[in-house]
PDB file of the backbone (N, CA, C, O) and the ligand in Angstrom, with CONECT records:
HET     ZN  A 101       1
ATOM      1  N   UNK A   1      32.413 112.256 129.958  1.00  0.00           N
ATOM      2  CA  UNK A   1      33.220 111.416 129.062  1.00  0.00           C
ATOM      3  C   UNK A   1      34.053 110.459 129.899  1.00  0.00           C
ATOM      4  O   UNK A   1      34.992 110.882 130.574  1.00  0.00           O
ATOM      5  N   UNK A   2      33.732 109.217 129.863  1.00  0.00           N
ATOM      6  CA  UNK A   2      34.819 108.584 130.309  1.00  0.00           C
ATOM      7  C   UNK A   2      35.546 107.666 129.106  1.00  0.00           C
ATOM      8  O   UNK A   2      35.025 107.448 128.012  1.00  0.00           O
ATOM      9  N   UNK A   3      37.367 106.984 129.705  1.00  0.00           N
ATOM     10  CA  UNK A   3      37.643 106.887 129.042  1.00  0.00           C
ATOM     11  C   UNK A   3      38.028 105.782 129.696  1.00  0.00           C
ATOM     12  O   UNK A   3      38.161 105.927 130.911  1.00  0.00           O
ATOM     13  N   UNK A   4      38.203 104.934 129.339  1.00  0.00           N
ATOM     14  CA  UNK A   4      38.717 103.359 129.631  1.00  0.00           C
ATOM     15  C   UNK A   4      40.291 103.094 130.308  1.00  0.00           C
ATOM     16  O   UNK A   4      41.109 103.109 129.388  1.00  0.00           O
ATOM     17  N   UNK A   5      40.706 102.945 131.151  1.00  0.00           N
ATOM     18  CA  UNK A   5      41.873 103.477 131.454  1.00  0.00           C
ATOM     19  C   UNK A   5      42.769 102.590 131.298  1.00  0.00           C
ATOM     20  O   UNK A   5      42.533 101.423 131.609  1.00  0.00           O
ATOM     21  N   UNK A   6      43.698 102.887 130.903  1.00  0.00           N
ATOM     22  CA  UNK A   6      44.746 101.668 129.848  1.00  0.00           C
ATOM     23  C   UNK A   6      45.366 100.700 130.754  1.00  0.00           C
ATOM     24  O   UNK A   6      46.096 101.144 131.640  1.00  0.00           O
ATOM     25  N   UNK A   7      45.125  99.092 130.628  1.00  0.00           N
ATOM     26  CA  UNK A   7      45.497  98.235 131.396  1.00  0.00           C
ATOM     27  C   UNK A   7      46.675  97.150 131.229  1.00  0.00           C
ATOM     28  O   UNK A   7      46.855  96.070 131.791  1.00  0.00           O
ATOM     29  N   UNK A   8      47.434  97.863 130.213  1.00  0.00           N
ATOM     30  CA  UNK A   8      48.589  97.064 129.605  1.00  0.00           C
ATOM     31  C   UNK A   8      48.146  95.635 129.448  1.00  0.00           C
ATOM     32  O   UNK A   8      47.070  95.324 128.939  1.00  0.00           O
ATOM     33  N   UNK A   9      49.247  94.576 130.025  1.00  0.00           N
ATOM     34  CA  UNK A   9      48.907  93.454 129.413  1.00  0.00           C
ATOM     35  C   UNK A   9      47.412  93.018 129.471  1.00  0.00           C
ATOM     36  O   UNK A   9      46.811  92.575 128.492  1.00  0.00           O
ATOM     37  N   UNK A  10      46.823  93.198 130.812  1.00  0.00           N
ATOM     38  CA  UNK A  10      45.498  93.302 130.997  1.00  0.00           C
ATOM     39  C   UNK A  10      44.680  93.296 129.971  1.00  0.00           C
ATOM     40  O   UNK A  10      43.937  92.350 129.708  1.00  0.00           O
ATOM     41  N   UNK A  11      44.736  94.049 129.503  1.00  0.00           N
ATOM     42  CA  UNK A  11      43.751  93.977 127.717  1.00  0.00           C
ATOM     43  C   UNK A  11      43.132  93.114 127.407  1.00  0.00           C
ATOM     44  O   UNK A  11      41.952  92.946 127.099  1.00  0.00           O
ATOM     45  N   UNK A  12      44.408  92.234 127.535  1.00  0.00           N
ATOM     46  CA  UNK A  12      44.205  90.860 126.559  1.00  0.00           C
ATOM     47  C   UNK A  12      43.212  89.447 127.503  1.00  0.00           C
ATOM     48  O   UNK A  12      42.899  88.368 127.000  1.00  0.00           O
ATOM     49  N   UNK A  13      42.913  89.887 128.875  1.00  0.00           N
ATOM     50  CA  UNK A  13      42.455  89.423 129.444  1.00  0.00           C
ATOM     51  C   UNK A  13      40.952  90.068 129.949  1.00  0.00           C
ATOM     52  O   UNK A  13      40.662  91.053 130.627  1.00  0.00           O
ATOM     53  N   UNK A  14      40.313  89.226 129.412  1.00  0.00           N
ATOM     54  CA  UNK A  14      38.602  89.922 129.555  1.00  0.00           C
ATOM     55  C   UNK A  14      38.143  89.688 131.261  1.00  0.00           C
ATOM     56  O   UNK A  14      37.502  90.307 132.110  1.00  0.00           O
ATOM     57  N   UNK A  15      38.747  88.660 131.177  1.00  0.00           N
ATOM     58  CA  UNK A  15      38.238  88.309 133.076  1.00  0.00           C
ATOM     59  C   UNK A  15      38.866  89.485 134.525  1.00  0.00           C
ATOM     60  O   UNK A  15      38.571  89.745 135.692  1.00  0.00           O
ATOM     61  N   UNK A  16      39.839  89.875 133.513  1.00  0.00           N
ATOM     62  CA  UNK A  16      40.352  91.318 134.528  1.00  0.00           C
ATOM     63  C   UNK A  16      39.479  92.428 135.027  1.00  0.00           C
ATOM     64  O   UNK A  16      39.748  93.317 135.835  1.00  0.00           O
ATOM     65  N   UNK A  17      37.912  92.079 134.095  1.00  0.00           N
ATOM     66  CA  UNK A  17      36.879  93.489 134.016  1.00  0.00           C
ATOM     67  C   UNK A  17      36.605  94.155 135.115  1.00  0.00           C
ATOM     68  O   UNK A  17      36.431  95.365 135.261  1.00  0.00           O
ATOM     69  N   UNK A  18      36.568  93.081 136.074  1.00  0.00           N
ATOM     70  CA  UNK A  18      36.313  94.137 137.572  1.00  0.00           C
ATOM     71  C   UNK A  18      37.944  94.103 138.495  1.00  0.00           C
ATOM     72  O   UNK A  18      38.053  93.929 139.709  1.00  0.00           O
ATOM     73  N   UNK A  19      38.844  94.277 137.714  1.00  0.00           N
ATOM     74  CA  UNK A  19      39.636  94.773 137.825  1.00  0.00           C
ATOM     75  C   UNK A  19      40.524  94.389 139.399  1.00  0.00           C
ATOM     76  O   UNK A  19      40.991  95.084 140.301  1.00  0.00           O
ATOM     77  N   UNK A  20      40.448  93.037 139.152  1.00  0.00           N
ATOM     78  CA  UNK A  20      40.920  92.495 139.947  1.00  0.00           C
ATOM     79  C   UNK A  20      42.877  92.367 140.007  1.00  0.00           C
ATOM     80  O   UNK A  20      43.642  92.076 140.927  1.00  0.00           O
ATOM     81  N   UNK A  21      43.024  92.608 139.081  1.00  0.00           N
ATOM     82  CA  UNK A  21      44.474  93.294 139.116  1.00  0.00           C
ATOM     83  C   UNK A  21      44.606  94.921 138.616  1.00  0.00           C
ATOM     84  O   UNK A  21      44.121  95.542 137.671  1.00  0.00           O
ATOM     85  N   UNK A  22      45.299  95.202 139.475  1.00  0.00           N
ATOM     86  CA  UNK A  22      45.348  96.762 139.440  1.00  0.00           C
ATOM     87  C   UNK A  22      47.083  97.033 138.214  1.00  0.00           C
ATOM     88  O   UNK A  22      48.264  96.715 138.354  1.00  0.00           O
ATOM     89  N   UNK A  23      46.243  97.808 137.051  1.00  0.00           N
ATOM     90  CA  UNK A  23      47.743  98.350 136.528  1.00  0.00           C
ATOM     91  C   UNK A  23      48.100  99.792 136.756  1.00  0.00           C
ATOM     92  O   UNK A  23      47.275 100.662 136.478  1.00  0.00           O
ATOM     93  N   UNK A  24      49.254 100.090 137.236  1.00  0.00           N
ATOM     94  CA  UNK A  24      49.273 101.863 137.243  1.00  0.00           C
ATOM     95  C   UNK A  24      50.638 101.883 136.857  1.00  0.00           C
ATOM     96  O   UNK A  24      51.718 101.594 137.372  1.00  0.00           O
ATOM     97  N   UNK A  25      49.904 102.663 134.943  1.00  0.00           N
ATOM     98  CA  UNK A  25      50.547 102.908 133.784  1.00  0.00           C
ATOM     99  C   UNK A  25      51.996 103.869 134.444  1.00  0.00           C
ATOM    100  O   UNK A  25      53.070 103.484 133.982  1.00  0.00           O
ATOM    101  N   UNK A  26      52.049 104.642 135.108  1.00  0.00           N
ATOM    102  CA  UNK A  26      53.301 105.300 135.636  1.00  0.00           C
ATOM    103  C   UNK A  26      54.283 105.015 135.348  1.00  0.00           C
ATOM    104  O   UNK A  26      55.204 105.505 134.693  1.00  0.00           O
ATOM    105  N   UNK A  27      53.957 103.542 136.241  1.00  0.00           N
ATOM    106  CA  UNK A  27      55.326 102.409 136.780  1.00  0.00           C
ATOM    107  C   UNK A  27      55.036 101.167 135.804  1.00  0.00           C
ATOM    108  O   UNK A  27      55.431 100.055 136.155  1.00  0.00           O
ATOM    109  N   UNK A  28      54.531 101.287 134.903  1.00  0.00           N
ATOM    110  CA  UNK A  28      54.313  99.951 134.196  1.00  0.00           C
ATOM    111  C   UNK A  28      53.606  98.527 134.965  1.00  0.00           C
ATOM    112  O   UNK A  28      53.553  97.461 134.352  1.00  0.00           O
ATOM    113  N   UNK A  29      53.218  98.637 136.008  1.00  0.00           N
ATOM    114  CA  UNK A  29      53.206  98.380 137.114  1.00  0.00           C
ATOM    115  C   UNK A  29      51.766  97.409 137.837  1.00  0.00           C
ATOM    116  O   UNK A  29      50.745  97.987 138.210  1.00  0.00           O
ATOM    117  N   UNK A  30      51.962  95.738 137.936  1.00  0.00           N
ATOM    118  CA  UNK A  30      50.548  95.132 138.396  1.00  0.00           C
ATOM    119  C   UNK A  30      50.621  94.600 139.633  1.00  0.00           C
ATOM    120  O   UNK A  30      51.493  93.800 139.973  1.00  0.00           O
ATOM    121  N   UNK A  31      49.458  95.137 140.563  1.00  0.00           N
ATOM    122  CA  UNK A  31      49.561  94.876 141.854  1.00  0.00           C
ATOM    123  C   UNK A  31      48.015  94.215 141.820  1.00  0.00           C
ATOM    124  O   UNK A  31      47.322  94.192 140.803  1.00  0.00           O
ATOM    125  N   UNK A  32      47.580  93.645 143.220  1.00  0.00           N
ATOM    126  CA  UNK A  32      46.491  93.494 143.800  1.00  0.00           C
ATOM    127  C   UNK A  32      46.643  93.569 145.141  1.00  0.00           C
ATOM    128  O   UNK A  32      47.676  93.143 145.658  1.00  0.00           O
ATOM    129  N   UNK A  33      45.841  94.007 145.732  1.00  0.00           N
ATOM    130  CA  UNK A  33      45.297  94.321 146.620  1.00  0.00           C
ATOM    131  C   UNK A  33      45.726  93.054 148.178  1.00  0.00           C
ATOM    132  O   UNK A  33      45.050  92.084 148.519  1.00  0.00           O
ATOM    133  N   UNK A  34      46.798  93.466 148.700  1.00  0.00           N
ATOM    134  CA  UNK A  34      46.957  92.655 149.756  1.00  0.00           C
ATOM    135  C   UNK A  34      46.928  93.357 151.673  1.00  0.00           C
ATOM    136  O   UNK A  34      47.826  93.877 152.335  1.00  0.00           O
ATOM    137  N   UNK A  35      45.969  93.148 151.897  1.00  0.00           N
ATOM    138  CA  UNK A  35      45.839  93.631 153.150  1.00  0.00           C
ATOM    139  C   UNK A  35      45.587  95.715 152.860  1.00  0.00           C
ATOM    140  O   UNK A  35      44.781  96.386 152.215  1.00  0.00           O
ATOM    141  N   UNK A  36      46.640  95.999 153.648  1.00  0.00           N
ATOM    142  CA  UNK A  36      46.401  97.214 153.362  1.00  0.00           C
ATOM    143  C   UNK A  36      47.144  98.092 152.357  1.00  0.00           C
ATOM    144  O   UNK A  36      47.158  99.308 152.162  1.00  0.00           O
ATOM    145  N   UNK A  37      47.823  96.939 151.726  1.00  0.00           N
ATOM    146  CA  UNK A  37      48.832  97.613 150.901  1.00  0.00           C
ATOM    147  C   UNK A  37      48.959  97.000 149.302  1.00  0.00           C
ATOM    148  O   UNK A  37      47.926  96.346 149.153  1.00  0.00           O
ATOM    149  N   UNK A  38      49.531  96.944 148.411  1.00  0.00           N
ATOM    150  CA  UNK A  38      49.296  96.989 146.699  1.00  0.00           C
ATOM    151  C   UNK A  38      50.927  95.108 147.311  1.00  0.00           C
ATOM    152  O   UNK A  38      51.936  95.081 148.016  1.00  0.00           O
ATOM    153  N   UNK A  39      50.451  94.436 146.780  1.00  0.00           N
ATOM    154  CA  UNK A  39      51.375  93.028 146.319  1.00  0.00           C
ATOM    155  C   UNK A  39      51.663  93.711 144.914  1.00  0.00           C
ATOM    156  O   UNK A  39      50.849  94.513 144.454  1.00  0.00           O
ATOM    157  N   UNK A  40      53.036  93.328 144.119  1.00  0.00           N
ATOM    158  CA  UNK A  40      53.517  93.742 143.061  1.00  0.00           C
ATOM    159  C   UNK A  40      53.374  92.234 142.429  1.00  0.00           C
ATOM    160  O   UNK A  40      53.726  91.252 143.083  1.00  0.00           O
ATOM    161  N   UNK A  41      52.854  92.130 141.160  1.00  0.00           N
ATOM    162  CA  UNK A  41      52.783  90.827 140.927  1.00  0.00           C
ATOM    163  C   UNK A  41      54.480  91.216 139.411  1.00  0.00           C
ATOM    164  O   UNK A  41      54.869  92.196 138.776  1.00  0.00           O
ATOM    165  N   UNK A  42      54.911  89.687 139.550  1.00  0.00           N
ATOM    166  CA  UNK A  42      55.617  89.556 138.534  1.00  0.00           C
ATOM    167  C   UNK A  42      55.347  88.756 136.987  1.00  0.00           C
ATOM    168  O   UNK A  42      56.078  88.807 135.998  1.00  0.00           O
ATOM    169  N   UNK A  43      54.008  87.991 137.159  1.00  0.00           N
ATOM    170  CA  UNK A  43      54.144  86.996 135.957  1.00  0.00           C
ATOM    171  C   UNK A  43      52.599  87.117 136.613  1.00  0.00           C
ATOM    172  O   UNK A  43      52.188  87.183 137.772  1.00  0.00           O
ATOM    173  N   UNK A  44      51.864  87.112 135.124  1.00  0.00           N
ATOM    174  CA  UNK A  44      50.285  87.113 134.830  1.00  0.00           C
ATOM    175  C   UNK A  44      49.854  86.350 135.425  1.00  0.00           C
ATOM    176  O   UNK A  44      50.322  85.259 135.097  1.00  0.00           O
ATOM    177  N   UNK A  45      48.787  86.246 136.602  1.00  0.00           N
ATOM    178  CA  UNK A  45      48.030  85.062 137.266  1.00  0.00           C
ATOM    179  C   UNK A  45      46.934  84.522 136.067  1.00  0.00           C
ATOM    180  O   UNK A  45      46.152  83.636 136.411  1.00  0.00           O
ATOM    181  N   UNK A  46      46.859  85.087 134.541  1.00  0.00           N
ATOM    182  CA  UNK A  46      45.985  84.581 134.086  1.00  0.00           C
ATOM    183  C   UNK A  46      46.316  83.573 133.122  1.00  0.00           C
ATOM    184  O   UNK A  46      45.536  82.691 132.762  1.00  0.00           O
ATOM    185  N   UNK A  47      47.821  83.764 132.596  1.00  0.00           N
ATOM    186  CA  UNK A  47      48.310  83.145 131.635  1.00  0.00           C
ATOM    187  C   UNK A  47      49.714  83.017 131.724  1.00  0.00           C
ATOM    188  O   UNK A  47      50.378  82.545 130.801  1.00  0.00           O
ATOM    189  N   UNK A  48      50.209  83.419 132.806  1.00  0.00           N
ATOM    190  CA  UNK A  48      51.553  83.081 133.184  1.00  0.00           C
ATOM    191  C   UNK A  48      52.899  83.490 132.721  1.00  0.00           C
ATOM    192  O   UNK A  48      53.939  82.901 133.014  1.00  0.00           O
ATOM    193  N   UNK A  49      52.780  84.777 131.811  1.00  0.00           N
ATOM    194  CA  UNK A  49      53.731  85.156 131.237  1.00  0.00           C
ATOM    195  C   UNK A  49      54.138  86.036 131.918  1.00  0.00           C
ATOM    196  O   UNK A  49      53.536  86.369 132.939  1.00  0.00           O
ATOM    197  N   UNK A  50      55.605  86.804 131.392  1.00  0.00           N
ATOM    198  CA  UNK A  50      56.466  87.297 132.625  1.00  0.00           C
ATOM    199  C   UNK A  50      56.142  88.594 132.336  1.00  0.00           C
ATOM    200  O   UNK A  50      55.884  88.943 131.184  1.00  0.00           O
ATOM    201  N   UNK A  51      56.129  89.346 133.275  1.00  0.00           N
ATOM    202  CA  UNK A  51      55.106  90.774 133.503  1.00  0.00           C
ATOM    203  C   UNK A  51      56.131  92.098 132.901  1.00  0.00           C
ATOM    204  O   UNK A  51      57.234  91.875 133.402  1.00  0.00           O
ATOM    205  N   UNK A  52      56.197  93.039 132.266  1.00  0.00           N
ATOM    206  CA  UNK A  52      57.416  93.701 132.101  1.00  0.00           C
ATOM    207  C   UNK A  52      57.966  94.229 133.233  1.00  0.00           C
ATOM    208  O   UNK A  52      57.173  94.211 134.174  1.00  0.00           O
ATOM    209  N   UNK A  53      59.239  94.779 133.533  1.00  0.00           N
ATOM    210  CA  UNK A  53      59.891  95.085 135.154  1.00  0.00           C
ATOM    211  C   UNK A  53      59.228  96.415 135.149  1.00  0.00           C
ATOM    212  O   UNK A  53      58.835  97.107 134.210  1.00  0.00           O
ATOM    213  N   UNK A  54      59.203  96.593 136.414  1.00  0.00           N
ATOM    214  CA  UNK A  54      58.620  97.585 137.085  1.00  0.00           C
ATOM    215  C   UNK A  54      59.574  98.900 136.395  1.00  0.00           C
ATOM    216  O   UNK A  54      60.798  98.792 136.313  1.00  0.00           O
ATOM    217  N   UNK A  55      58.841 100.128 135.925  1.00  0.00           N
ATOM    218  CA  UNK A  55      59.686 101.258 135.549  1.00  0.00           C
ATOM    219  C   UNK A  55      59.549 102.654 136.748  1.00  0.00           C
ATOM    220  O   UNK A  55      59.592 103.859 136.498  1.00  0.00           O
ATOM    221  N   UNK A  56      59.332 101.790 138.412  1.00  0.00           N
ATOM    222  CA  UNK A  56      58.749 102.495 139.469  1.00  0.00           C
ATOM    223  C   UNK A  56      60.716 102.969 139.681  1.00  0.00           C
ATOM    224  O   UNK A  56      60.771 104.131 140.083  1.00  0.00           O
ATOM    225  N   UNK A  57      61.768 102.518 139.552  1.00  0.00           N
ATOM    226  CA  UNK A  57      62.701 103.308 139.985  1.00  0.00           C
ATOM    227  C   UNK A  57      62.980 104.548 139.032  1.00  0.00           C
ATOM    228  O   UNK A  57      63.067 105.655 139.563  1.00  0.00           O
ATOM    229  N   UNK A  58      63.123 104.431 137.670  1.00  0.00           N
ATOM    230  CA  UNK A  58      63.125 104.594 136.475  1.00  0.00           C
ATOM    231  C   UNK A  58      62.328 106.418 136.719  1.00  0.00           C
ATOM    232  O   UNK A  58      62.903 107.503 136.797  1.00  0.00           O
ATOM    233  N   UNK A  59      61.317 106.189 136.760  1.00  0.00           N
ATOM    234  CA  UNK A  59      60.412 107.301 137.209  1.00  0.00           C
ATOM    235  C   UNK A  59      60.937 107.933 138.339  1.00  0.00           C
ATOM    236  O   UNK A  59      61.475 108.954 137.911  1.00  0.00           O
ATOM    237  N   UNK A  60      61.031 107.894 139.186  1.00  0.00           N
ATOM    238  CA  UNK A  60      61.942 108.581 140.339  1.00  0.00           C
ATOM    239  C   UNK A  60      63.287 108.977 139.977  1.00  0.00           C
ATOM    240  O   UNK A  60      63.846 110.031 140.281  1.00  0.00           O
ATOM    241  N   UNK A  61      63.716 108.073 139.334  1.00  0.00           N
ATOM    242  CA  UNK A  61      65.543 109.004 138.963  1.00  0.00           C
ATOM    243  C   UNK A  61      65.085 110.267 138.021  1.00  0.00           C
ATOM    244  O   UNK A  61      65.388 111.436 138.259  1.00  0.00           O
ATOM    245  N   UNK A  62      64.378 109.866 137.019  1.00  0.00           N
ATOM    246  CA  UNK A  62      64.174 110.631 135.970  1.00  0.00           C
ATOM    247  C   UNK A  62      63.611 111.596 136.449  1.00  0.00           C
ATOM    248  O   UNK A  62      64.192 112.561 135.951  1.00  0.00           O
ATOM    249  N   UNK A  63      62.431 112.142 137.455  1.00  0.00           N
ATOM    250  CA  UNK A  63      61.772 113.348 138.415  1.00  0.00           C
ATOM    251  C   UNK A  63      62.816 114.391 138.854  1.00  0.00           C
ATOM    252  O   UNK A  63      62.818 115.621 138.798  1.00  0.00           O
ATOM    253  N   UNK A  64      63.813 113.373 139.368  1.00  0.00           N
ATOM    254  CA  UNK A  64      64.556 113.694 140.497  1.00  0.00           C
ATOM    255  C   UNK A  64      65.658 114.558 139.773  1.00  0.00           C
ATOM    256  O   UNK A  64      66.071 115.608 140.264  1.00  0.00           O
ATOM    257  N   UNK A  65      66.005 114.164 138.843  1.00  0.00           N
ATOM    258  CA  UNK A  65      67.090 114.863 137.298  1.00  0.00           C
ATOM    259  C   UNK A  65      66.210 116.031 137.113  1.00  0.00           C
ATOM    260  O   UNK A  65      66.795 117.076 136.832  1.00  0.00           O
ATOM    261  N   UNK A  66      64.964 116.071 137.209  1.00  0.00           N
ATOM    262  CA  UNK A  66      64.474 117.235 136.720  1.00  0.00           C
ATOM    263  C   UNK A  66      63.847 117.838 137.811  1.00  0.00           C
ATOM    264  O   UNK A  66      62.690 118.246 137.713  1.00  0.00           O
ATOM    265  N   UNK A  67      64.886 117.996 139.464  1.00  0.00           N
ATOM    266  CA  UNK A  67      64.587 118.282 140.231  1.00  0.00           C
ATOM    267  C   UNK A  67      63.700 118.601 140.783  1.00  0.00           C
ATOM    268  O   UNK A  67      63.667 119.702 141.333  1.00  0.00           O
ATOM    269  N   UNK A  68      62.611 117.681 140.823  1.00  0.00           N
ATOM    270  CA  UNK A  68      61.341 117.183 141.542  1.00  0.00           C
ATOM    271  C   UNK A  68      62.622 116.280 142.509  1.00  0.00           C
ATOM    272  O   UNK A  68      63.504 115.473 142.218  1.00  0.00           O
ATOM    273  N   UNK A  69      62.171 116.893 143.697  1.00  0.00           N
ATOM    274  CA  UNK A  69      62.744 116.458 145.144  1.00  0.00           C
ATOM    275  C   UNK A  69      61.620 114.917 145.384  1.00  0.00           C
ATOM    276  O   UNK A  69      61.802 113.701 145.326  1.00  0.00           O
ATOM    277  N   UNK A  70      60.257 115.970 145.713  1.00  0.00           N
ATOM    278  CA  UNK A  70      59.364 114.775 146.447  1.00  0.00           C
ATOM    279  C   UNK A  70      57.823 114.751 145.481  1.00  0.00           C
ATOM    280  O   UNK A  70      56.954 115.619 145.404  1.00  0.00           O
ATOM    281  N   UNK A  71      57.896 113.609 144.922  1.00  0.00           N
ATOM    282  CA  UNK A  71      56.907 113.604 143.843  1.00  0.00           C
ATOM    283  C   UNK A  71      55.665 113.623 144.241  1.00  0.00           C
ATOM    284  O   UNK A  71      54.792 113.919 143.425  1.00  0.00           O
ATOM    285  N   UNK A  72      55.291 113.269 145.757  1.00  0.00           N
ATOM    286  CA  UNK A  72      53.742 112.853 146.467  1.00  0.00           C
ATOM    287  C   UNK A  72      53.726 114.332 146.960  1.00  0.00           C
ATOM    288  O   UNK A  72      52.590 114.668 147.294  1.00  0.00           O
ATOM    289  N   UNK A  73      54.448 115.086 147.068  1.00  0.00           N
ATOM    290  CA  UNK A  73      53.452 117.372 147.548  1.00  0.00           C
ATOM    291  C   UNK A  73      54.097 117.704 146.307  1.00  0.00           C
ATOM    292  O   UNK A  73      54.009 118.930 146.379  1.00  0.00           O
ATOM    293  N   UNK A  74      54.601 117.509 145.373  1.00  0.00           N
ATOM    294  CA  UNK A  74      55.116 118.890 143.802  1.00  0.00           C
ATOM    295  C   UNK A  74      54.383 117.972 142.888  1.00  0.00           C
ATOM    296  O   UNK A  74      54.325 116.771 142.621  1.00  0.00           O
ATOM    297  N   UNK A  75      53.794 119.228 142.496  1.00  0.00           N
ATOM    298  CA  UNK A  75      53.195 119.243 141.209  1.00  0.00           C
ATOM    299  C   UNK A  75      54.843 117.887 139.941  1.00  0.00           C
ATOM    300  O   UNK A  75      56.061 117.970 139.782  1.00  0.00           O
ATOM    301  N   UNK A  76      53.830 116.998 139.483  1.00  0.00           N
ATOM    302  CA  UNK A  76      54.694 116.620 138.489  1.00  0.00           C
ATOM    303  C   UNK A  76      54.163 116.626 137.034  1.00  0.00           C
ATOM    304  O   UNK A  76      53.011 116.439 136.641  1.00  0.00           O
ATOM    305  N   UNK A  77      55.491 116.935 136.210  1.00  0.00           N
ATOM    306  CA  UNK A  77      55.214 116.747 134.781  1.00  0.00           C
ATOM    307  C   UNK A  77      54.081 116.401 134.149  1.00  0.00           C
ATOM    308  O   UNK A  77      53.312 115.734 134.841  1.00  0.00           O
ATOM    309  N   UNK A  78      53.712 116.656 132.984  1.00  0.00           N
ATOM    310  CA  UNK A  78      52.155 116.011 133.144  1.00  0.00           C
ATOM    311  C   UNK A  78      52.583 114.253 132.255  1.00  0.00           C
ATOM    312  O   UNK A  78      51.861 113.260 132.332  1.00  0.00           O
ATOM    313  N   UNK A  79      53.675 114.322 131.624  1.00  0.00           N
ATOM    314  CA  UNK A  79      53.586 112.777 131.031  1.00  0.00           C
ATOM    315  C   UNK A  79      54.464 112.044 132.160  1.00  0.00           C
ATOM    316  O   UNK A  79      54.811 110.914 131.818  1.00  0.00           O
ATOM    317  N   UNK A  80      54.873 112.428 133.369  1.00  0.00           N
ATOM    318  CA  UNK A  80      54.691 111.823 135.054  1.00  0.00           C
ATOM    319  C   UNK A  80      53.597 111.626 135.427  1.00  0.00           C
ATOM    320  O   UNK A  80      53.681 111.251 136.596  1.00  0.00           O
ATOM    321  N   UNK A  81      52.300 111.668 135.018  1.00  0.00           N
ATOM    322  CA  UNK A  81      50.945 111.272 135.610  1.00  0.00           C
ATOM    323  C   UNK A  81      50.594 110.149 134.734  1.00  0.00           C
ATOM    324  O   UNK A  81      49.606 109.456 134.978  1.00  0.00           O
ATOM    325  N   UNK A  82      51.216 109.975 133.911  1.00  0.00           N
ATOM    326  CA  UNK A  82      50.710 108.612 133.119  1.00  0.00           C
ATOM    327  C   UNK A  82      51.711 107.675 132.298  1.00  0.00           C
ATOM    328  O   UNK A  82      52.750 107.334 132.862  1.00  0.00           O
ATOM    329  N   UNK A  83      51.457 107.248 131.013  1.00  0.00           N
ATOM    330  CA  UNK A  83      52.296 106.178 131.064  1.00  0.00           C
ATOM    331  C   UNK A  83      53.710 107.095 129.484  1.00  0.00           C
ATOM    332  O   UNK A  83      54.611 106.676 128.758  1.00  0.00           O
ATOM    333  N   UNK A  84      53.208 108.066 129.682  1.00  0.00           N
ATOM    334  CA  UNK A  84      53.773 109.234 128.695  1.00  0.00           C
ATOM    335  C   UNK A  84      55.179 109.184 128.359  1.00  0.00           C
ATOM    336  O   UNK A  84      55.707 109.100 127.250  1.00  0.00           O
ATOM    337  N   UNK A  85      55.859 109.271 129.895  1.00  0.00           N
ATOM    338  CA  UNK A  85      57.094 109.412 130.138  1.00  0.00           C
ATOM    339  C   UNK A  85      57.865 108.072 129.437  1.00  0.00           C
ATOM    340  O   UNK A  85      59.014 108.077 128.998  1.00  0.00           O
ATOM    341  N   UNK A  86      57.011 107.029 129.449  1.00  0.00           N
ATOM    342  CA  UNK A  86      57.598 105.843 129.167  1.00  0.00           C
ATOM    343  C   UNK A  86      57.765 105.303 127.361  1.00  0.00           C
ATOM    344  O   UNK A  86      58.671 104.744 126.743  1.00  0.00           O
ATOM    345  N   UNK A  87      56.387 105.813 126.978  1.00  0.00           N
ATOM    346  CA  UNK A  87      55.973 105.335 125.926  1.00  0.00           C
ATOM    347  C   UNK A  87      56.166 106.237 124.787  1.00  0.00           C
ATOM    348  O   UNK A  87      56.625 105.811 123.727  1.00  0.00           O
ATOM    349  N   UNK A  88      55.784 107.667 124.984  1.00  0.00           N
ATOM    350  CA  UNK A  88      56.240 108.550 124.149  1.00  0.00           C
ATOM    351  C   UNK A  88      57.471 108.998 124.287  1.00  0.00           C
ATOM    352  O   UNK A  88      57.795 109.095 125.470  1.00  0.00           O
ATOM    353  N   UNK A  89      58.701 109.470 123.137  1.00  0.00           N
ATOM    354  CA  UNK A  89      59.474 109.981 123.465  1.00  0.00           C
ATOM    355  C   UNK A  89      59.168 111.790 123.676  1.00  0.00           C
ATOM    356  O   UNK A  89      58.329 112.365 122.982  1.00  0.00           O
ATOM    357  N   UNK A  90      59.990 112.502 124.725  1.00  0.00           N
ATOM    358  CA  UNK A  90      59.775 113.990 124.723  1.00  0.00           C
ATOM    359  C   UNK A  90      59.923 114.611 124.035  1.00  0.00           C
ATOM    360  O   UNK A  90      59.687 115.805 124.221  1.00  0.00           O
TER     361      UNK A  90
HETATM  362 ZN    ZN A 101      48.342  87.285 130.769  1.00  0.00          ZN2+
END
């Protein structure tokens, strides 16, 4: 089963298909691919609108309250693996 993996504003853009901007639902979050590391983009290279802010601190305070020290070796929450934490309330 696969499942299409949710690309926020992306959606709305068909030319994104090979996924030339990367979204990771976590952090609300669009990067591409610069050298060896993720560029954070702020405003759509396809249509120019302003990107929502990153919810990458947001996610770390909120872990960290629920004393998750270091989120990359502990097991996290499971609506911490996706865009859960953000979108659903708990
Ligand atoms: Zn756009």
């Amino acid at each position: 089963m696969s499942v299409k993996k949710p690309a926020g504003h992306m959606d709305q853009h068909p030319q994104n298909d090979w996924d030339a901007v990367n979204y990771d639902p976590r952090f609300d979050e669009y990067t591409i691919p610069s050298g060896g590391a993720l560029q954070q983009l702020f405003y759509c290279p396809f249509c120019g609108e302003r990107l929502p802010e990153s919810k990458r601190n947001a996610w770390f305070d909120q872990l960290e309250a629920r004393g998750v020290a270091d989120p990359w070796s502990e097991e996290l929450p499971i609506e911490y693996q996706s865009d859960a934490w953000w979108k659903e309330p708990a």
